[in-house]
Structures are given as C-alpha cells and as structure tokens.
MITI-271445 format. One record per atom (N, C-alpha, C): y negated, x negated, z negated; residue in three letters. Coordinates in steps of 0.001 Angstrom, whole numbers, padded with zeros to 6 digits, always signed. Layout:
N
YXZALA;...
This chain:
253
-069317-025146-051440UNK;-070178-024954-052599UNK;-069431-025276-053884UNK;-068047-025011-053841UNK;-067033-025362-055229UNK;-066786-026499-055583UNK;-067067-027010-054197UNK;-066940-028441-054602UNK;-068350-029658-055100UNK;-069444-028917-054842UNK;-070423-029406-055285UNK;-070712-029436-056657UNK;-070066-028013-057009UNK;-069778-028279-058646UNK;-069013-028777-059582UNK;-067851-028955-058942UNK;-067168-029336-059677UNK;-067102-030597-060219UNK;-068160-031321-060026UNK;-068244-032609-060753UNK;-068938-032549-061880UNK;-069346-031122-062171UNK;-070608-030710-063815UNK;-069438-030549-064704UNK;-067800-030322-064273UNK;-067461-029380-065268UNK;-067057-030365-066493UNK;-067054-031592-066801UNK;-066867-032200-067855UNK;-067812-031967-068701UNK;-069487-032305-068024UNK;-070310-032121-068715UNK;-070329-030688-069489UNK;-070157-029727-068675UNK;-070118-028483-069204UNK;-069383-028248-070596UNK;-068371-028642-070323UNK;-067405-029065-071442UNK;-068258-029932-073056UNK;-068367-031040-072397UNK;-069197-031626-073540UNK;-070358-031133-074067UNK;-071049-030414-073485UNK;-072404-029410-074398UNK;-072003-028539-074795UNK;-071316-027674-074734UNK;-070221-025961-075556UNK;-069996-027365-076277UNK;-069381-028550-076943UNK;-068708-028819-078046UNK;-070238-029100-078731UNK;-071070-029543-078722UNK;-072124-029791-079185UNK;-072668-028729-080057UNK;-072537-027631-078684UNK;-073558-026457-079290UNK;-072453-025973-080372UNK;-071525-025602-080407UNK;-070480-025267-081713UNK;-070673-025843-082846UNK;-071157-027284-082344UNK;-070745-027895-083508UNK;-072008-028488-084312UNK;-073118-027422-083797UNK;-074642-026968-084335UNK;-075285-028567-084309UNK;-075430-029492-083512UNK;-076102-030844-083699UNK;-076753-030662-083357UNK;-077860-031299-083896UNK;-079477-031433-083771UNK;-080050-032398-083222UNK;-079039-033335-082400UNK;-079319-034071-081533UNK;-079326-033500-079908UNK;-080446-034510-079115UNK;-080657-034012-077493UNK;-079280-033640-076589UNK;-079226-032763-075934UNK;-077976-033238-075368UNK;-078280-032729-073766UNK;-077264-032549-073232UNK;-076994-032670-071420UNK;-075964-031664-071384UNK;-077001-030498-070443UNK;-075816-029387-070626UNK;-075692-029194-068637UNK;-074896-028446-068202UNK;-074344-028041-066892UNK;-074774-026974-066993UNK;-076406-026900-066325UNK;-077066-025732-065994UNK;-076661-024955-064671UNK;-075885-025597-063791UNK;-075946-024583-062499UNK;-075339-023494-062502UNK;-075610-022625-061724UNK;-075707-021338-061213UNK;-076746-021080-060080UNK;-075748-020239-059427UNK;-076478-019967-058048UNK;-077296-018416-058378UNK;-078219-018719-057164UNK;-079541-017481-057328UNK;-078383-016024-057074UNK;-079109-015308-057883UNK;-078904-013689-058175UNK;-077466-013494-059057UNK;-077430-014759-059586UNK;-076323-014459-060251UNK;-076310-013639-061388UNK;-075643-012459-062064UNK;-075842-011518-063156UNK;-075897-012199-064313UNK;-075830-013465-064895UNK;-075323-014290-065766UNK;-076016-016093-065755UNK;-077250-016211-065317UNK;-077682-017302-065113UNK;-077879-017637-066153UNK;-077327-019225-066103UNK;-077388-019996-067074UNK;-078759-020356-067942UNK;-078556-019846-069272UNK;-079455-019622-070660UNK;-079346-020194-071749UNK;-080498-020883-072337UNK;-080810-021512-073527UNK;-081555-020635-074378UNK;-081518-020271-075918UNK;-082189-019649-076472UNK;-083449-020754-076860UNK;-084917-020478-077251UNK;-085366-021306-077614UNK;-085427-021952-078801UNK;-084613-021144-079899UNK;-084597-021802-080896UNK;-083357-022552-080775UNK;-082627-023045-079931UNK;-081472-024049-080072UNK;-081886-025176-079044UNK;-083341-024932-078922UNK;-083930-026623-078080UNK;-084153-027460-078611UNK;-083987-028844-078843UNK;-084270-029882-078598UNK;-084923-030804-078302UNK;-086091-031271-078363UNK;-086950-032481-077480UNK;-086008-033505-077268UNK;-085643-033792-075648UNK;-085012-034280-075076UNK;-083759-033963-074262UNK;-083455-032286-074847UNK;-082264-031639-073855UNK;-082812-032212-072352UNK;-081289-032129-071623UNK;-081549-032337-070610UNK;-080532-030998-069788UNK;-081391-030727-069073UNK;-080328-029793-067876UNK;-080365-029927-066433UNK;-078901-030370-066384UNK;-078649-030708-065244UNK;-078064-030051-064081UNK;-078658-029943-062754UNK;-077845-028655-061570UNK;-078152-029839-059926UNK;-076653-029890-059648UNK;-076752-030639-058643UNK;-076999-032401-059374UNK;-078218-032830-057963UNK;-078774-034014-058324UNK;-080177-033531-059460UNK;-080505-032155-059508UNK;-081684-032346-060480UNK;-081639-032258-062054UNK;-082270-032723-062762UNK;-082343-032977-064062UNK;-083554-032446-064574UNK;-083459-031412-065543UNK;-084972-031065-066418UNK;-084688-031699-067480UNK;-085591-032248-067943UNK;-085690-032839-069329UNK;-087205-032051-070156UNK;-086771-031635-071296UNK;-088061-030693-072132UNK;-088391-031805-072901UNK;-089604-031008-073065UNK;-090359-031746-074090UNK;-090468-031121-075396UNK;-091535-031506-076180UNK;-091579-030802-077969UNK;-091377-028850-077692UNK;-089931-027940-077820UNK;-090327-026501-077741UNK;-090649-026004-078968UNK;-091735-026577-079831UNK;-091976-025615-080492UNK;-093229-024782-080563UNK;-093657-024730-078980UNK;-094524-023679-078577UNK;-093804-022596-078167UNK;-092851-022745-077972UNK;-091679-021568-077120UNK;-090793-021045-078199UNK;-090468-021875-079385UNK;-090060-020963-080586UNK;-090756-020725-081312UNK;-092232-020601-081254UNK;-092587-020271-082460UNK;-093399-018525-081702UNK;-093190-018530-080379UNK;-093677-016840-079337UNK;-092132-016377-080442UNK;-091083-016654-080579UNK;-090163-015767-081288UNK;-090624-014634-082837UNK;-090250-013358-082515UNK;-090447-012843-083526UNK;-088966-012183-084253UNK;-088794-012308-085112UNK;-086930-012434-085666UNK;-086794-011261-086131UNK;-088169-010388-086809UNK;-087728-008804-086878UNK;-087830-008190-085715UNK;-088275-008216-084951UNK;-088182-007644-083778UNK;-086937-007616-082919UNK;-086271-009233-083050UNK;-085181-009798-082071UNK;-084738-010918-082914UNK;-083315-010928-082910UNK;-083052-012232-083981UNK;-082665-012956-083125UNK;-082063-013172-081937UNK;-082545-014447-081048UNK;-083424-014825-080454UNK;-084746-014214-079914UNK;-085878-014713-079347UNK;-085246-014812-077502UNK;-086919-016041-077224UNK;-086833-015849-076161UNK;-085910-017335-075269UNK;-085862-017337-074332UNK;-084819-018080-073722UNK;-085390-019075-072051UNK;-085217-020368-071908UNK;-084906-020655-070935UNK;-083876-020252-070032UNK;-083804-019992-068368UNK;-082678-019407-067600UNK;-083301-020418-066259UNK;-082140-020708-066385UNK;-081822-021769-064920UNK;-080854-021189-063636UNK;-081408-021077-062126UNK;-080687-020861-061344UNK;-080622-021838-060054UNK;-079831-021966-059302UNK;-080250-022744-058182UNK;-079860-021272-056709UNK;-080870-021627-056059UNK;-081017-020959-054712UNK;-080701-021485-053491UNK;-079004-021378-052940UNK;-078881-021925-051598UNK;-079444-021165-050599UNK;-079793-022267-049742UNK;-080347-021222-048698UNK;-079450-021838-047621UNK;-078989-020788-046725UNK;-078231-021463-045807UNK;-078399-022131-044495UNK;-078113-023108-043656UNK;-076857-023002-043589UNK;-076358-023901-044578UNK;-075271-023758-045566UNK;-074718-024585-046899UNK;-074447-025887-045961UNK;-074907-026764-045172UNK;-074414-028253-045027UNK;-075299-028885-045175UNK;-074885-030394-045504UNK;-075549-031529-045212UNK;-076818-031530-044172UNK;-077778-031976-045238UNK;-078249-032002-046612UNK;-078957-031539-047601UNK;-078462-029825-047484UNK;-078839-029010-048030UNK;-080460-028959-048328UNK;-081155-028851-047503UNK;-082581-029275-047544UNK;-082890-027749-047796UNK;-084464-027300-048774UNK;-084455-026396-048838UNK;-083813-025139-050315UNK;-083127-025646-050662UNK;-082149-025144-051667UNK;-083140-025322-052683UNK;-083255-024096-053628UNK;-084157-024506-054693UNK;-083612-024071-055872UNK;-084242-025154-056938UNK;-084057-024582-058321UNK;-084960-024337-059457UNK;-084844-023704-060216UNK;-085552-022446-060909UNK;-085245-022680-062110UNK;-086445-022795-062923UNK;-086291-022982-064528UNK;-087697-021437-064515UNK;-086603-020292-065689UNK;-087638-019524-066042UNK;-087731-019371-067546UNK;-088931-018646-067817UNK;-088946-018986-069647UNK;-089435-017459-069525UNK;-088303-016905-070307UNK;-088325-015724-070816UNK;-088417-015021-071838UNK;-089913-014477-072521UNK;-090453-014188-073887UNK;-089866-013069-074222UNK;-088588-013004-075354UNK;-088378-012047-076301UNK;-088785-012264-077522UNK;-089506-011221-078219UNK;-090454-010210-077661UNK;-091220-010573-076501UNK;-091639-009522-075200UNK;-092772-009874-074486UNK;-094266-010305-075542UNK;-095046-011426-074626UNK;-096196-011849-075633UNK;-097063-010887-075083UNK;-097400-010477-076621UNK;-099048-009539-076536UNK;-099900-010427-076929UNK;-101289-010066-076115UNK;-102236-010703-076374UNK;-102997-010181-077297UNK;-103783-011136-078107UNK;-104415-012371-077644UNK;-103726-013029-078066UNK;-103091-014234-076973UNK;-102052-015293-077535UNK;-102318-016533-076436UNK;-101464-017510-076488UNK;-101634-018635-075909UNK;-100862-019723-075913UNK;-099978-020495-075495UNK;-099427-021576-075631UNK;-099030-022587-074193UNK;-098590-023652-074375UNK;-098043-024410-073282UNK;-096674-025387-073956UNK;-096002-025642-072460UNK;-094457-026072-072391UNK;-094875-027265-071868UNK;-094450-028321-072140UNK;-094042-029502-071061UNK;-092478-030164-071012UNK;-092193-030244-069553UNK;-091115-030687-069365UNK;-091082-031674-068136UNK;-089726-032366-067526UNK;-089894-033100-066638UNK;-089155-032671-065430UNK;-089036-033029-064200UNK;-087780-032863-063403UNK;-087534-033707-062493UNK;-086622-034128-062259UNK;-086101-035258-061503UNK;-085187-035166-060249UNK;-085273-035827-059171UNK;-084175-035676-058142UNK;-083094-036950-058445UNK;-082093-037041-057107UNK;-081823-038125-057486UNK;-082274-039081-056067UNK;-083390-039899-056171UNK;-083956-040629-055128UNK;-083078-041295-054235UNK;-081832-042307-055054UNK;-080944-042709-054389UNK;-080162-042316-053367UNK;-079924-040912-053383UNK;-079232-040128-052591UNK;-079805-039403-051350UNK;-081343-039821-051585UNK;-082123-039623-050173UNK;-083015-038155-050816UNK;-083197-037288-051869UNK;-083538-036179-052594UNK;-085188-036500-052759UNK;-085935-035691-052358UNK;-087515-035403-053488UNK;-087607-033823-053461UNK;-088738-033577-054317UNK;-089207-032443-054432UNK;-090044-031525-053504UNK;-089680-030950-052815UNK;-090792-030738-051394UNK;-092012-029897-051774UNK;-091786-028904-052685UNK;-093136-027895-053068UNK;-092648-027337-054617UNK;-093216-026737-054748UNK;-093195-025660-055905UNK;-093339-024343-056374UNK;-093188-023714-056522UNK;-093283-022421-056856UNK;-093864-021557-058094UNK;-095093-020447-058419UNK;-095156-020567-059431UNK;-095430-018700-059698UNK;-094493-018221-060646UNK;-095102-016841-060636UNK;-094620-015764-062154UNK;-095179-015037-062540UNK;-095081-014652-063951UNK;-094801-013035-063659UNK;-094872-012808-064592UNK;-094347-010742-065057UNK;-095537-010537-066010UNK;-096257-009869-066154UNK;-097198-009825-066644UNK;-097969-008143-066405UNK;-098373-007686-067958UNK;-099056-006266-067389UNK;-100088-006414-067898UNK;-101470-005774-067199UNK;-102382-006191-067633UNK;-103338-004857-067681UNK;-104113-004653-068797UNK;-105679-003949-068825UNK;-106219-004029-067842UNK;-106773-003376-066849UNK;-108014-004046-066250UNK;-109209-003808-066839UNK;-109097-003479-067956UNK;-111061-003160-068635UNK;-111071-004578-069391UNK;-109634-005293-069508UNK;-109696-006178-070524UNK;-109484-008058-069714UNK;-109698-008689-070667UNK;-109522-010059-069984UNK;-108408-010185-069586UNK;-108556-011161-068705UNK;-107344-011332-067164UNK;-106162-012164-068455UNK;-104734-012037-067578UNK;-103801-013052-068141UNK;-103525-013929-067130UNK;-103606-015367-067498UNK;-103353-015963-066656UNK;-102209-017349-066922UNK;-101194-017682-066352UNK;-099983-018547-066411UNK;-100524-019791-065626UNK;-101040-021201-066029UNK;-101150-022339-065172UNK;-100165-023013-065211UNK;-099648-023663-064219UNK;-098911-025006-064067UNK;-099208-026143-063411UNK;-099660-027214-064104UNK;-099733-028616-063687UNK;-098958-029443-063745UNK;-098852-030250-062097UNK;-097629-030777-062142UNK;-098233-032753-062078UNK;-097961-033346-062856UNK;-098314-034558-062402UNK;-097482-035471-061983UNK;-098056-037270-061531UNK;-097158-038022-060981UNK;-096721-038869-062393UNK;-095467-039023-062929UNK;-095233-039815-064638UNK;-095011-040837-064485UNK;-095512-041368-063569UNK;-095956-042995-063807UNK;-097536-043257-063656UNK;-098223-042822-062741UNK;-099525-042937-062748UNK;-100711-041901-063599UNK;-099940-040868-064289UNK;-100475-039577-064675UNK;-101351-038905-064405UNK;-101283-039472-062469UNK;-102103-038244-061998UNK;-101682-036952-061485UNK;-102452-036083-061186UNK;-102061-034523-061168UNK;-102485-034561-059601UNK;-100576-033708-058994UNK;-100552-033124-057769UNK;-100657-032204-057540UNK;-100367-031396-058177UNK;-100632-029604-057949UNK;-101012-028906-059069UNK;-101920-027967-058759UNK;-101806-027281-060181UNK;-101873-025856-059242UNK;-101536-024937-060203UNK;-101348-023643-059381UNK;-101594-022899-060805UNK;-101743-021515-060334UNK;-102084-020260-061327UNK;-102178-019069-060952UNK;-100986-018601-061873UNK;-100603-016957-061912UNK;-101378-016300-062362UNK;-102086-014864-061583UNK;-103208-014519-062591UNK;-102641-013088-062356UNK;-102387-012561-063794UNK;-102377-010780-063794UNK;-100871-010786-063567UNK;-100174-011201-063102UNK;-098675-011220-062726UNK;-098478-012105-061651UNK;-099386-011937-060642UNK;-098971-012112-059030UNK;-098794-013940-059244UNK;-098495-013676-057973UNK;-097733-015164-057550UNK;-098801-015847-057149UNK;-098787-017231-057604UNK;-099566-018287-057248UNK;-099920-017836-055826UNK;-101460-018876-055613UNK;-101875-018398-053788UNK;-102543-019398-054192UNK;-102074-020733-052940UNK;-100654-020478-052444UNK;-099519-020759-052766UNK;-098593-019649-052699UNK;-097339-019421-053335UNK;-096567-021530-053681UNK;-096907-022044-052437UNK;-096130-023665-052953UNK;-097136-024265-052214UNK;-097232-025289-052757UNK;-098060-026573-052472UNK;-097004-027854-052203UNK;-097247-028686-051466UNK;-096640-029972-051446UNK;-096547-030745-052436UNK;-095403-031113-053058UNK;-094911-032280-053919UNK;-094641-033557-053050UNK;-093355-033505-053202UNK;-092329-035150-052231UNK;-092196-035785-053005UNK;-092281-036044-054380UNK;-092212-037064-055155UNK;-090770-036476-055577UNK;-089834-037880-056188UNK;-088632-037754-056773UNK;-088676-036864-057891UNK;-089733-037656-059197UNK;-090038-037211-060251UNK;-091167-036930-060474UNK;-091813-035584-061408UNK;-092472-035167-061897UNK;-092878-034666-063670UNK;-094182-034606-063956UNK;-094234-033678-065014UNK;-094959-032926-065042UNK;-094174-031655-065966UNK;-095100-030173-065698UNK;-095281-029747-066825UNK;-096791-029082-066721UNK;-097176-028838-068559UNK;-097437-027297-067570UNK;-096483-026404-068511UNK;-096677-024497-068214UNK;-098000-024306-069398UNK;-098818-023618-068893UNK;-099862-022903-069817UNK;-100052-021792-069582UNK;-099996-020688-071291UNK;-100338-019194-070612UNK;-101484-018774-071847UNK;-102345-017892-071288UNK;-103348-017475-071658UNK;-103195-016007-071508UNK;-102909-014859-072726UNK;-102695-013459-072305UNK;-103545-012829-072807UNK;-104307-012335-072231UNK;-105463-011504-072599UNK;-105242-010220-073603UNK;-106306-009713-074147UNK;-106335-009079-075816UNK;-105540-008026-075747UNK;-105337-007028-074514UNK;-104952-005737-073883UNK;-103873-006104-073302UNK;-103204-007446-072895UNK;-101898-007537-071514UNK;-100741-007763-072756UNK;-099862-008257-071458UNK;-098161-008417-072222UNK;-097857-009104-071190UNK;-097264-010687-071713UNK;-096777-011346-070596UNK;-094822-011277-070803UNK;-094424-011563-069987UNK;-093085-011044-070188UNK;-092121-012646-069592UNK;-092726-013112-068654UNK;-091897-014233-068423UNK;-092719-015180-067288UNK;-092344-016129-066919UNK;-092789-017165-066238UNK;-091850-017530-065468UNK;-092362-017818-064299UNK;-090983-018301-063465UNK;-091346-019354-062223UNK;-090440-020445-062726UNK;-090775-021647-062034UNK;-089847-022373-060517UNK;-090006-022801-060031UNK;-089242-022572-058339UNK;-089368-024464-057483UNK;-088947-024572-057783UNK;-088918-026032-056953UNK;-087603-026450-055723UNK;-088312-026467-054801UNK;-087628-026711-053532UNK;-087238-028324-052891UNK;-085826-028313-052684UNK;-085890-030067-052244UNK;-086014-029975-050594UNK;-086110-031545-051080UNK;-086152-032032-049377UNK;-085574-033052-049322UNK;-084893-033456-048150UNK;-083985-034717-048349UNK;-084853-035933-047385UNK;-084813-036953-047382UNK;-085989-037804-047202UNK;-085574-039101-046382UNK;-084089-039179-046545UNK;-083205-040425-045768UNK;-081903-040080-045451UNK;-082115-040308-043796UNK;-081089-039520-042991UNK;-079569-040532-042931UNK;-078454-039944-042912UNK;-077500-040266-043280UNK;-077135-041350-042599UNK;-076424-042611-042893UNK;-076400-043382-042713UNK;-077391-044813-042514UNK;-079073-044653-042974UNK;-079915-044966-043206UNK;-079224-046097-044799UNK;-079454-047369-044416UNK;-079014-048580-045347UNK;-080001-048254-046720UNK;-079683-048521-047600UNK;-080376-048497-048660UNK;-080515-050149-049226UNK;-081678-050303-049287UNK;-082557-051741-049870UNK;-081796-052000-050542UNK;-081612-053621-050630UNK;-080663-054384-051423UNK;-081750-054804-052252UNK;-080985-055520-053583UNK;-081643-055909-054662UNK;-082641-056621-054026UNK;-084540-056944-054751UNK;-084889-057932-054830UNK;-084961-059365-055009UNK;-085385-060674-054306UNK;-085630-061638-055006UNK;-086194-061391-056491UNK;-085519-062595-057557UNK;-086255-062293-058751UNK;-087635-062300-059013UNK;-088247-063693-057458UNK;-090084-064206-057992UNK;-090494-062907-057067UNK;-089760-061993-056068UNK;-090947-061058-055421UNK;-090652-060090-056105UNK;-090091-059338-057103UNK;-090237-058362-057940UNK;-091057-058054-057929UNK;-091772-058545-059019UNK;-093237-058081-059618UNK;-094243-057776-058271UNK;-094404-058568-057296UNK;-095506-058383-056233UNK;-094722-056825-055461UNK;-093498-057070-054965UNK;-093439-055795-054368UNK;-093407-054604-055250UNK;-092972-054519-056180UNK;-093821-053500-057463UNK;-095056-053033-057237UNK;-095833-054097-057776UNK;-097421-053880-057308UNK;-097690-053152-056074UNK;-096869-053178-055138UNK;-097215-052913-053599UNK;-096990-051393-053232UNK;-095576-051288-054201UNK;-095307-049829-053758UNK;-095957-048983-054977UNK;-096552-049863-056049UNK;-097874-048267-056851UNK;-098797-048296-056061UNK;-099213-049264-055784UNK;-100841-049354-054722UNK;-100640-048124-053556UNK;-099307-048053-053064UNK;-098951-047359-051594UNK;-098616-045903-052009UNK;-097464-045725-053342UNK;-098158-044575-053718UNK;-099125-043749-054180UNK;-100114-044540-054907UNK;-101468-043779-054911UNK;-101893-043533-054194UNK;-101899-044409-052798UNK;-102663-044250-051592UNK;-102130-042612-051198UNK;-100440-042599-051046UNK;-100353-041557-050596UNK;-100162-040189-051386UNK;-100297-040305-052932UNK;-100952-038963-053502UNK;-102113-038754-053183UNK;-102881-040006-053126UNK;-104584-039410-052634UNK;-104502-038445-051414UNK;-104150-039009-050209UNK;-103984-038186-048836UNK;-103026-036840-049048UNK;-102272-037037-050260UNK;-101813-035302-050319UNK;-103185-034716-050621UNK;-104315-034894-051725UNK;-105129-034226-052490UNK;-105967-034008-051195UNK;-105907-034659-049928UNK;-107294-033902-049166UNK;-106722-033118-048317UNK;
C-alpha cells in the first residue's frame, strides 16, 4: 500500500507550496488517504478554485464553479466554513488489480444547512483508462434531520457521460437515508456529476457523501492498441461514439 503512494508525494509537496503561498490559480493537490482514517484529506471551501484538481491513486476529481459551496458558509457562526474530505477505501485482498477499492469525495456543511435552502456542485472524475481502470458504480448518501410534519430533504446526484452529455445514473438521498439502490452501474472511465440539495423549511442537512467504486477492465498482459492510421482516425472515432452510445443505451434498460 506504501508503495502505491508514494509516487503522490512530490505532488503533495507542490500544493502545501501553493496553498502558503495564497494563489488563486487551479492547482493539483495529493488527496489520498485511506478509509477511516481520523484525518482525511480536506479542502475548506473557501480556498477552491474552478479547476482544482484532486488526485488519489489513478483517480482525478476536477471541480467545477464552488461558489455554491462557499457561499452555504456562514463566518459568524464559523470562520472557516464548510469543507470537501476525500478518502479512498481498500478493500481487500490489497493485490493486483485492486478491483473494488473505492473513493469518496464528501462535502461537509459548516454550519449544518437549515432549511429552506438549496444549491448544487458540479465536478468531474476520471480513471486512468490506459491502465485498464473504469468506474464500476456509485454511491450516494447524506446526514440529514428532518421534520416529518414538514417537507422532505432531499440530496440528488446526476452522473453523466462528458462527451455525449448523456445521463447514466441519477440517484437520490431522501431524509438522510442512502440512495435505493444504494449503486447503480457506471463502467465508464470518465464522468460528470452535478450534487443537488433541496432542504426542507423544518430539516438540517449536515453533509453529503459520495462513493465511487473501480473496476479494472483489461487483464494483465492484454496488448494495448497501437497508434492509428492517420486517414482511419476520424472513421474509427466515429465508430467507437456510435458503439458507446449503443452501450449506455443497454445500461439504461
């Protein structure tokens, strides 16, 4: 496992100089940490970025505009607000090719949001395809207390395909509980996910918590495609969007 990390620690290095040195440019930080750790790796939301990227393993989140997530901050209440927390979850047995292992982006509202309130996140996440990696399912589930005399709270997540911008899963936390059903099938390398929460007039949502599981897709020693001809580019292009739509459609039935 020490050694799986130890190829972040430069990066790690290079985002602590960033963040010191207060730039307001995107940067690439060394999110990993393993599940239940006392100390999982945290972003406040007011030190985001459109375009941070966080990276654990082969996966990469990339955010989008947070200023739906800093502006839930209230500064008399809490003068740092609320925070992204990233973990990754081995599951064992730790070998090749770690299929199964998941990682976890959660968004955690300081202050908890009282309702009536509302906002949404979008971000991206990526495997690394080359290495044989997709996304196998997802996970979706919130903290949340709720009225019952009063309107429901409810957390959606839609996940789409970001090249064709169609939508593979959508799932929704309602009242706290965990999506049903808890994961749906992905498989795609890359995705995008827009979080939406809706907290009813009487609730308090407290956090969101997001769960994505890999799967490895090309068994070891399996050749990897050599470059294209330059004139069949374009046609085999064409061939493999046609073939993936085909096969997001057959996920949707």
């Amino acid at each position: 496992m020490l050694a799986r990390l130890g190829s972040f620690a430069v990066m790690a290095a290079g985002s602590a100089s960033l963040l010191l040195a207060g730039d307001s440019k995107a940067a690439t930080y060394n999110a990993c940490q393993t599940g239940g750790s006392s100390n999982p790796f945290s972003i406040l939301f007011k030190n985001l970025v459109e375009g941070d990227k966080f990276q654990c393993q082969d996966k990469t989140f990339t955010i989008g505009d947070p200023k739906a997530l800093i502006d839930t901050n209230n500064y008399s209440q809490n003068p740092d607000g609320g925070s992204l927390k990233f973990e990754w979850s081995v599951k064992p047995p730790e070998t090749f090719p770690f299929e199964n292992d998941i990682f976890s982006l959660n968004i955690d509202f300081v202050p908890n949001q009282n309702g009536p309130a509302s906002g949404s996140f979008e971000y991206w996440i990526a495997a690394d395809a080359a290495a044989g990696y997709s996304l196998k399912d997802v996970g979706l589930d919130s903290t949340a207390y709720h009225d019952p005399v009063g309107p429901t709270t409810t957390v959606t997540k839609e996940v789409f395909d970001p090249f064709s911008g169609d939508s593979i899963v959508k799932l929704t936390s309602t009242n706290g509980l965990p999506s049903n059903p808890e994961r749906e099938f992905i498989g795609a390398a890359e995705v995008r996910v827009v979080d939406s929460w809706i907290v009813g007039s009487a609730d308090t949502l407290e956090d969101i918590k997001n769960s994505y599981r890999q799967d490895f897709t090309r068994a070891p020693g399996d050749e990897v495609p050599g470059p294209l001809p330059l004139l069949g580019a374009g046609a085999a292009f064409g061939f493999s969007r046609r073939l993936r739509s085909r096969l997001l459609a057959a996920k949707r039935v």
